[in-house]
N, C-alpha and C positions, 0 to 999 in steps of 0.2 A: 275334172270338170265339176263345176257348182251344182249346174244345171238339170234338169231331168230333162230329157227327150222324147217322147214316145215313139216317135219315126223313127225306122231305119234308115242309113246311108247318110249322106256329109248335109251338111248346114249349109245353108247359104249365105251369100255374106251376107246380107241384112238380119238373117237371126245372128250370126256370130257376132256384129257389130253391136244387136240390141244387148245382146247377152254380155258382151266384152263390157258397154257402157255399165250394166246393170251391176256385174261384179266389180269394177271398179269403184262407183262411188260407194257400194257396200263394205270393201273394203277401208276409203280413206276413212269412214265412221268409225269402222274398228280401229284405223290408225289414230286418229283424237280419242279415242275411251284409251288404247293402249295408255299416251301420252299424258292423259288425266291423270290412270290409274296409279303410273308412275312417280306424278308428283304426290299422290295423296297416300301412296303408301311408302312409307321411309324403310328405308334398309339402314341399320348400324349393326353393330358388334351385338352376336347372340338374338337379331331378328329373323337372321337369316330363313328359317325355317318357316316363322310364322308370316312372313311375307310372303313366298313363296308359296304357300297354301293358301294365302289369299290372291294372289295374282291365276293360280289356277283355277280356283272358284270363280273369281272374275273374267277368267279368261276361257271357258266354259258356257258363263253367261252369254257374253258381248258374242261368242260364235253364234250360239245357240239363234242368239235377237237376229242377226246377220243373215245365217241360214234361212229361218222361215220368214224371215220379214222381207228379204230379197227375193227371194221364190215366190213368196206371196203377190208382190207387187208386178212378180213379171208374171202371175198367174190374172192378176186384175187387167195388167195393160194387153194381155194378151198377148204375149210373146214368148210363151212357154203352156203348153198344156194342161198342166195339172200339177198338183205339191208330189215330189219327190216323196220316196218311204222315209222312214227314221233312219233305216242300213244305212242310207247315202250317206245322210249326217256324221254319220258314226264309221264307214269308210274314210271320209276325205279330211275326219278330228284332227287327226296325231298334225298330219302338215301344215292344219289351219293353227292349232296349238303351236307349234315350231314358230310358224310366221307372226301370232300373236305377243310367243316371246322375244323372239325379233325387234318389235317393234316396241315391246316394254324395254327392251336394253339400250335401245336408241332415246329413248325416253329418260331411262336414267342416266346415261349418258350424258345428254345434254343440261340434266340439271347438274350431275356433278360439274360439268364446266360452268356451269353458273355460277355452283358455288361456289367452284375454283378463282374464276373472275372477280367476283365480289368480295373475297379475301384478299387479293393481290393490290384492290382498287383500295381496299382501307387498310393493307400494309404501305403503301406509297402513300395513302394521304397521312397516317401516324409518321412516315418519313420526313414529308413535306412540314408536315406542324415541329418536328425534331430539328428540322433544319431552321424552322422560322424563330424556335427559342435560341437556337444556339446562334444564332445571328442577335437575335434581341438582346442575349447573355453576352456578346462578345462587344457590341456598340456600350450595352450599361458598362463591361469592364474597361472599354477606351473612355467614356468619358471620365469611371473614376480616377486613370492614370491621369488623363488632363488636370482634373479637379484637382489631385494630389500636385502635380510639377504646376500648377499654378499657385498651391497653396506656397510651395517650396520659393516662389519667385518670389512674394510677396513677403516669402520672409526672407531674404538677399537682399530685396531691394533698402528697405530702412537700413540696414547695417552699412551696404554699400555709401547709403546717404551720409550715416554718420561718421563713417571712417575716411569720405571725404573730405566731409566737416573738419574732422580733427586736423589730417593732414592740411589743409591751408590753414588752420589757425597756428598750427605748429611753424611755419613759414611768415605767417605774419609775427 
């Protein structure tokens, strides 16, 4: 639980409801820093390390803002008593950590399919342009066959003329 309590015994639902709303949208916040965090810190070959010290750093922080900024508000709206000790914070880390990472790997995730998409999208379009010379290269090389067997006609045809010629005058 986030939350602190000072009363003994169960919740009612209107505290569990205020308290469920409260950590929830506390949460999605940390889901968009995760998702930030993730495009703006790259991982490649031999980062590995130093990204990870920084996603822990960062992910330290963004609990850290989460924890007393959520407590805080529900200590303003009145729907929680008072701020929690530091122990809590530091009891409930490690699984807030785990869920942070969570949701940095979903994060990278979805860029590497970006960037997988976006490579696929400009290997089809350098396919498409490959297909559009070699269509362009194959129409230039029918027309220069044309060109040529028209040249070749052109030179049949006078000979044809004159060897007609000859043959009737040979007859005359």
């Amino acid at each position: 639980v986030l939350f602190y309590r000072e009363s003994a015994g169960p919740a009612t639902w209107e505290e569990a409801l205020r308290i469920a709303v409260l950590d929830m949208y506390s949460w999605s916040l940390v889901a968009l820093a995760a998702l930030w965090l993730s495009r703006r810190i790259a991982i490649g070959r031999g980062e590995w390390a130093r990204a990870a010290g920084l996603h822990v750093l960062a992910g330290l922080a963004v609990l850290l803002i989460r924890f007393w900024g959520a407590n805080g508000l529900g200590v303003l709206l009145g729907w929680i008593p008072s701020l929690p000790e530091p122990s809590v914070f530091l009891h409930i880390l490690p699984f807030n950590l785990l869920f942070h990472f969570s949701l940095v790997g979903v994060g990278y995730a979805i860029e590497f399919y970006r960037r997988y998409r976006d490579r696929e999208l400009e290997a089809s379009q350098l396919a498409l342009e490959t297909s559009r010379l070699e269509l362009a290269a194959s129409a230039l090389e029918t027309r220069l066959v044309e060109a040529q067997l028209q040249a070749l006609k052109s030179q049949i045809q006078p000979h044809f003329l004159f060897n007609t010629l000859n043959a009737v005058s040979a007859l005359v």
